[in-house]
C-alpha positions in Angstrom: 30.7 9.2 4.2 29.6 12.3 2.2 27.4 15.4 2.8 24.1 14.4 1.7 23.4 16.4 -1.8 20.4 16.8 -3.9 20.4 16.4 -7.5 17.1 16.6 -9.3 15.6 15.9 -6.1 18.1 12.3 -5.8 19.5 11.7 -2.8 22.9 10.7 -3.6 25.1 10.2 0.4 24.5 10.9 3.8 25.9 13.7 6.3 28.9 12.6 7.9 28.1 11.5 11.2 30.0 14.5 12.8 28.8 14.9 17.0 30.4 18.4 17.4 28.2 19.6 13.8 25.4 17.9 14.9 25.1 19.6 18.7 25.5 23.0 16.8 22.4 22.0 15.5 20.8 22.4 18.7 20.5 25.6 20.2 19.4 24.6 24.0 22.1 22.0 24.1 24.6 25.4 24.4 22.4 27.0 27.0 23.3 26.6 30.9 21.2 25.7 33.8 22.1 26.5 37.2 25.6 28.4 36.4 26.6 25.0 34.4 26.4 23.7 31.1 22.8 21.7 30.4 23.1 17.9 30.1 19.6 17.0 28.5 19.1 13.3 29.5 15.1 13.1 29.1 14.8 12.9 25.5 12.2 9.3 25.9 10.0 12.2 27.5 10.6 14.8 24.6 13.5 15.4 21.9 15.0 18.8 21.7 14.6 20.8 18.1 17.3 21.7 15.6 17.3 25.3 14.2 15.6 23.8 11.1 12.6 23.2 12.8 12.4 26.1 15.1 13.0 28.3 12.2 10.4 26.7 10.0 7.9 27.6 12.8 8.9 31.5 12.7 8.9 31.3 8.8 5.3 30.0 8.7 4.2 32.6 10.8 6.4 35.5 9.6 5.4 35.2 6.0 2.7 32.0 5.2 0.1 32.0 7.7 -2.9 30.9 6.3 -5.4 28.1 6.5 -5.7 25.2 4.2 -7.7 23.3 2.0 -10.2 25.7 1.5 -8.4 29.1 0.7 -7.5 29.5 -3.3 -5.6 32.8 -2.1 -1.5 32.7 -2.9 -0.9 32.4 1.0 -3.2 29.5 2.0 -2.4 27.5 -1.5 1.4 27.7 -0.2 0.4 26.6 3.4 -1.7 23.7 1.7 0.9 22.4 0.0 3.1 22.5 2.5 1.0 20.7 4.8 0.4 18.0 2.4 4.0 17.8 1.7 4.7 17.3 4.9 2.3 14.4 4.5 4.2 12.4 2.3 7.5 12.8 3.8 5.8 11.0 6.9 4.6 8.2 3.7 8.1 8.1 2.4 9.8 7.6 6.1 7.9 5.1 7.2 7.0 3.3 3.6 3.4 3.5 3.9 1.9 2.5 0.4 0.0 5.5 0.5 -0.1 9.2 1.9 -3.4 9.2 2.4 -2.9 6.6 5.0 -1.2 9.0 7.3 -3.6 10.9 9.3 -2.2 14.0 11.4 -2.9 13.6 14.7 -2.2 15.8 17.7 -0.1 12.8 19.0 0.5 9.2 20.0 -2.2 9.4 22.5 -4.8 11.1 20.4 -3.8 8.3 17.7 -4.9 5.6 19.9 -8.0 7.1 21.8 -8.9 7.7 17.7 -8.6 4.1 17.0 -10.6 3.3 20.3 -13.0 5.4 20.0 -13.9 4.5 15.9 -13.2 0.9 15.9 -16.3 -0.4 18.3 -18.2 1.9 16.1 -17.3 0.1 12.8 -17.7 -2.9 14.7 -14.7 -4.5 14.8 -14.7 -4.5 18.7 -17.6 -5.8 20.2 -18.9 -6.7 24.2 -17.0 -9.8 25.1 -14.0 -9.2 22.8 -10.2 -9.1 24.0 -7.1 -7.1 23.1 -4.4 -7.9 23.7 -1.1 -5.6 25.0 1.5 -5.6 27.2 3.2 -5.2 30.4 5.0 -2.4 29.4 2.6 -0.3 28.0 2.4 3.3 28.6 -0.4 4.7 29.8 -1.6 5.7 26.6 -2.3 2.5 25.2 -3.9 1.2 28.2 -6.2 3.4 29.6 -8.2 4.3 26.0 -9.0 0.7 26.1 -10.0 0.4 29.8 -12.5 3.8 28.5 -13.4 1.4 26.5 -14.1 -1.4 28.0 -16.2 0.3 30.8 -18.5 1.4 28.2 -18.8 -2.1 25.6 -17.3 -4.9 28.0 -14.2 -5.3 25.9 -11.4 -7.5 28.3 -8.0 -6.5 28.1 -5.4 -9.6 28.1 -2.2 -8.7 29.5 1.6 -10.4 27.9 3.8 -10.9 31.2 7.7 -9.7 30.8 10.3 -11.6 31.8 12.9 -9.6 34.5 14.6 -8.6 32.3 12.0 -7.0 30.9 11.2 -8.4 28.1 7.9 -10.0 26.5 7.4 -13.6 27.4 6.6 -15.0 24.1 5.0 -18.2 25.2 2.5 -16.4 27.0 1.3 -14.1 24.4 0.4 -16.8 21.9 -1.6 -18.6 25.2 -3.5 -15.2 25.7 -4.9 -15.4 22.0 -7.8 -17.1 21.6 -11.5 -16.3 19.0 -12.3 -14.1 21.2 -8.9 -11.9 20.3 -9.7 -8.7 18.2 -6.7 -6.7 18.3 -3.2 -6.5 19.7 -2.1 -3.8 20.9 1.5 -3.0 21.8 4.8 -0.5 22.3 7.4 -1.2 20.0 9.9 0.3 22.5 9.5 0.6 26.1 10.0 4.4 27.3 10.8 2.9 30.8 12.5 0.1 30.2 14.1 0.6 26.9 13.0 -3.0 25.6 12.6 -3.0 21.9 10.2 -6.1 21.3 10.2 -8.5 18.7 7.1 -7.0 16.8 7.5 -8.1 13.4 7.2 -11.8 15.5 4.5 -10.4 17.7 3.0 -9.3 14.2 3.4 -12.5 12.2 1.4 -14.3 15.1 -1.5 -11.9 16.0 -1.7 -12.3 11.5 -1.9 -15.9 12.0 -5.3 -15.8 13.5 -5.8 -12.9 11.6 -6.0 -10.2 14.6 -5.0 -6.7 13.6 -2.0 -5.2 15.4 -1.7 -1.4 16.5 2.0 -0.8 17.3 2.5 2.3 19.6 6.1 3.7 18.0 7.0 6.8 19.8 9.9 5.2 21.2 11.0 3.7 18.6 10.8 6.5 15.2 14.2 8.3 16.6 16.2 5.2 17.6 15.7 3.0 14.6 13.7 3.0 11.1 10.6 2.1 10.6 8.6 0.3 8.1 5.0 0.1 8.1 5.6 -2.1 4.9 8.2 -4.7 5.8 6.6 -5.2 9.4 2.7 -5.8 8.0 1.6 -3.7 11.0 -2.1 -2.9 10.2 -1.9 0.5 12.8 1.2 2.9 13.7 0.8 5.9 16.0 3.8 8.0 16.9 4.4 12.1 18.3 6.4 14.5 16.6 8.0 15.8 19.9 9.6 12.8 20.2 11.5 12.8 16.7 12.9 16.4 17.1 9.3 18.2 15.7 7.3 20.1 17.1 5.1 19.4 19.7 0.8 19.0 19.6 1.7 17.0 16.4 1.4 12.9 15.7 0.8 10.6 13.1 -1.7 7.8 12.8 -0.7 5.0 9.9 -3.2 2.2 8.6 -3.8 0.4 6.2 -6.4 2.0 3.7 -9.0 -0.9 3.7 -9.1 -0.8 7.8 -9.3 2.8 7.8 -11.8 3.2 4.8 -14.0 0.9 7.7 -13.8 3.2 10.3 -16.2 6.1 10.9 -15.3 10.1 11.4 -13.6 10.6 15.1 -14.8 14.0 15.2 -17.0 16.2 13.6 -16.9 19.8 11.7 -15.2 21.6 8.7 -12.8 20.0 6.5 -13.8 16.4 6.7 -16.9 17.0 5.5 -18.4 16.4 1.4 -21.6 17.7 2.0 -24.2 19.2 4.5 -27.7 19.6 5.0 -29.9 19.6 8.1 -30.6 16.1 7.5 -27.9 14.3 6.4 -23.9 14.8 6.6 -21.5 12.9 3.8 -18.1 12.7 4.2 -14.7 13.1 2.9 -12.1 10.2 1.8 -9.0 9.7 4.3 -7.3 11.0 5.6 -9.7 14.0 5.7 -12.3 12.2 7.4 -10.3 11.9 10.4 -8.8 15.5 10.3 -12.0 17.9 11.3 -11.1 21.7 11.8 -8.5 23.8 11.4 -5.3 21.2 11.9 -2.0 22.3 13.3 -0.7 23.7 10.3 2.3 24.4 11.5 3.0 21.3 13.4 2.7 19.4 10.7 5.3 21.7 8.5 8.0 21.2 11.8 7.2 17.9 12.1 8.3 17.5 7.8 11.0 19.4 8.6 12.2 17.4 11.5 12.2 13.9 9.3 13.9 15.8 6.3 16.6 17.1 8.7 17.0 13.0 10.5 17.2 11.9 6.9 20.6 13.5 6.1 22.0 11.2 8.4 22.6 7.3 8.0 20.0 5.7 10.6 23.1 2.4 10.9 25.6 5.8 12.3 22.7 6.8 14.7 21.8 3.8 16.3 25.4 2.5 16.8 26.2 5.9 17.9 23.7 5.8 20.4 23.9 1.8 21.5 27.5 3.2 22.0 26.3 5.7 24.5 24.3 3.3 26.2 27.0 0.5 27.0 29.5 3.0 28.7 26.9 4.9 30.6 25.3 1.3 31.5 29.0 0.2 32.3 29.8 3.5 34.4 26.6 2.9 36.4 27.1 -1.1 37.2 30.2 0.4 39.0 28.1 2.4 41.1 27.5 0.2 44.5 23.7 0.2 45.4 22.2 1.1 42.2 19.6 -1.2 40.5 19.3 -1.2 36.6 15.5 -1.8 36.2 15.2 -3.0 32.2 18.0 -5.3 31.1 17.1 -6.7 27.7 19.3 -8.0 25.3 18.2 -5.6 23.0 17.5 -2.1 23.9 17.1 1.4 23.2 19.1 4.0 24.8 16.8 4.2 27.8 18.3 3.4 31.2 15.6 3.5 34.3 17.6 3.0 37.5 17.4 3.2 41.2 19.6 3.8 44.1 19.2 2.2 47.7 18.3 4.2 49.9 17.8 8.0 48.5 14.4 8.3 46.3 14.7 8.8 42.3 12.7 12.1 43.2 15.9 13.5 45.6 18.1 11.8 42.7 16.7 14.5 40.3 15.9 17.1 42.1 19.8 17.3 43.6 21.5 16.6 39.8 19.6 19.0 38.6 21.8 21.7 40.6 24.7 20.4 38.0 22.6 21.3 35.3 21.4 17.6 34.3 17.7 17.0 33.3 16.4 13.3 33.9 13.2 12.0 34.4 11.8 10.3 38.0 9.0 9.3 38.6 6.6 5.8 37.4 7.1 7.4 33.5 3.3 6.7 32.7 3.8 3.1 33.1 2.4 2.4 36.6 2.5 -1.1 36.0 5.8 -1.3 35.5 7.0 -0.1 39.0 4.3 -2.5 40.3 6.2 -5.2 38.4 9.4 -4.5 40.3 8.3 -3.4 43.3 9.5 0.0 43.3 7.5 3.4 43.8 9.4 5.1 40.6 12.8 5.0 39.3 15.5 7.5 37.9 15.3 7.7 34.2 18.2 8.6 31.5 17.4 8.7 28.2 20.2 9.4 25.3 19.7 10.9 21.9 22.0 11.1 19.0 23.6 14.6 20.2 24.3 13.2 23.6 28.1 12.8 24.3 30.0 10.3 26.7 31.7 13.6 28.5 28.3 14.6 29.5 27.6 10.7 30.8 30.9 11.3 32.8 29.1 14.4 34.2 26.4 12.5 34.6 28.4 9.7 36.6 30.2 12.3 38.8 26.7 14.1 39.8 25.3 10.6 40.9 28.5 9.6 43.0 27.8 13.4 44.8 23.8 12.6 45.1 25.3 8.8 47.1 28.1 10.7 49.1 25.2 13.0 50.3 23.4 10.1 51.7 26.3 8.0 53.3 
């Protein structure tokens, strides 16, 4: 492969897929914790940022500061454009047909209480409708529609997993029925690592033409993502999780549903006009962006996707289902320790536990050794319910993780199970 290069703005290679380049990139992944070098392993709960981004922050700050939209001064025109720009590279990297589609959001959760907190008031939920999601949902995208439904009577329908964690198909086309409004549901698990079949999940719900939402936090810095090519009708994911900043998320529909859907919130900037009797408002995506945004969330955020698309998505997900099978390999040889998501196809999530010694000792202890890793339910509650467990031990890999820092990884566990003999 070659460097990526710009010609008249045309992309014209990719950046070789180099892992010593790529972890100068990021600064904290030099850093040591505890006297030893850091091994970041909780990047499903948030991805560390390359000096592009962190420098974009300062920059803003340092010399651009200003607010948008309504400023015709030389320092809030730049910030505006800017802004918008960073607008359409969301459009371009996830093929939305248009950038006013994409509405800012201060993440996947604020994207999804939007969309539940707009859509009774449009009318397309009513009392006595269902949505559908799943199993494996994160908290996020269950407990906006429980809000919900203590307020309008909406009924949520859950799809059953399998256990190896995956969707039961069979099931979720018994749970639809008239009554079925939406479907709502995680294209990648952040506990169990399952990436579901949703352009199938999709092509279904379309059949009895239900709308489907399609939570991609998970899945935005694994894989790529078309909004196009899959026909999703809603797509929410978070900056912080594809090397941005955080406070920063994007919301995707399709024009005509959001055209349908009334303002979220009130005040400046999504407003036309204003009198004491009557308030008219803005086309999207303004109408969903009241007040002063984060400006500069949204600039780290465009930063962050132009700085993943230097690189070949193919080289980072092979790279990274690479990382997967020999950590998951190194672990099965571990006696006593319980894989908890084994789907076919996965994302480079492994949720474990050990017999015995609680995932909370698990981290606490490997985090002497300088390892960070997640314990605890992961905000999916129903998961641990599901497999009987109070929490698990959670590694999650990104593309700068190495395999010497899974042996470190391996060696720190095998210390954690000779404690407990």
């Amino acid at each position: 492969m070659i460097q990526k290069l710009k010609i008249e703005n045309r992309v014209i290679g990719f950046r070789k897929f180099d892992i010593n380049e790529i972890r100068k990139d990021f600064p904290i992944l030099s850093r040591e914790v505890n006297g030893k070098p850091l091994v970041y392993f909780d990047n499903a709960a948030t991805t560390q940022k390359p000096n592009v981004v962190i420098d974009s922050i300062g920059h803003y700050y340092r010399y651009e500061n200003a607010n948008i939209h309504r400023g015709l001064h030389f320092l809030s025109e730049v910030a505006t454009e800017q802004y918008e720009n960073s607008r359409l590279k969301v459009k371009e990297f996830i093929n939305s047909m248009s950038a006013s589609e994409i509405i800012f959001t201060k993440g996947t959760t604020d994207g999804i209480n939007l969309l539940a907190n707009t859509m009774w008031r449009a009318n397309m939920l009513n009392e006595g409708d269902e949505i559908i999601i799943s199993h494996m949902e994160h908290h996020a995208n269950i407990v906006p529609w429980q809000l919900l439904g203590d307020r309008k009577k909406i009924v949520l329908k859950v799809i059953p997993i399998n256990d190896d964690g995956e969707i039961i198909m069979d099931e979720y086309k018994k749970l639809i029925s008239s009554k079925t409004k939406l479907v709502s549901i995680v294209h990648t698990s952040n506990t169990l690592g399952t990436i579901n079949p949703i352009k199938e999940i999709i092509d279904i719900a379309h059949d009895n033409k239900i709308p489907v939402l399609i939570d991609a936090a998970q899945a935005v810095s694994h894989q790529k993502v078309d909004v196009q090519e899959l026909d999703c009708d809603f797509l929410v994911f978070s900056g912080h999780k594809l090397f941005g900043p955080t406070g920063i998320g994007v919301l995707y529909g399709k024009a005509e549903l959001l055209n349908k859907l009334p303002p979220y919130q009130g005040g400046g900037d999504m407003i036309r006009t204003v009198t004491f009797e009557e308030t008219t408002f803005e086309d999207i995506p303004n109408k969903f962006e009241a007040g002063t945004p984060n400006i500069v969330g949204s600039i780290g955020l465009g930063v962050a996707i132009k700085y993943l698309n230097m690189f070949n998505f193919n080289d980072i997900a092979e790279y990274e289902n690479e990382l997967l099978q020999y950590a998951t390999n190194k672990i099965l040889e571990i006696n006593g320790i319980r894989i908890i998501g084994t789907a076919k196809n996965k994302a480079s999530v492994i949720s474990f536990t050990v017999d015995g010694i609680h995932p909370y000792d698990i981290g606490t202890i490997i985090d002497t050794d300088g390892i960070a890793i997640r314990t605890g339910h992961h905000c999916t509650q129903p998961i641990m319910k599901r497999y009987n467990v109070p929490a698990t031990a959670r590694a999650s890999f990104a593309f700068y993780n190495t395999k010497e820092e899974v042996d470190v990884f391996i060696k720190a566990l095998h210390k954690v199970i000779k404690m407990f003999s």
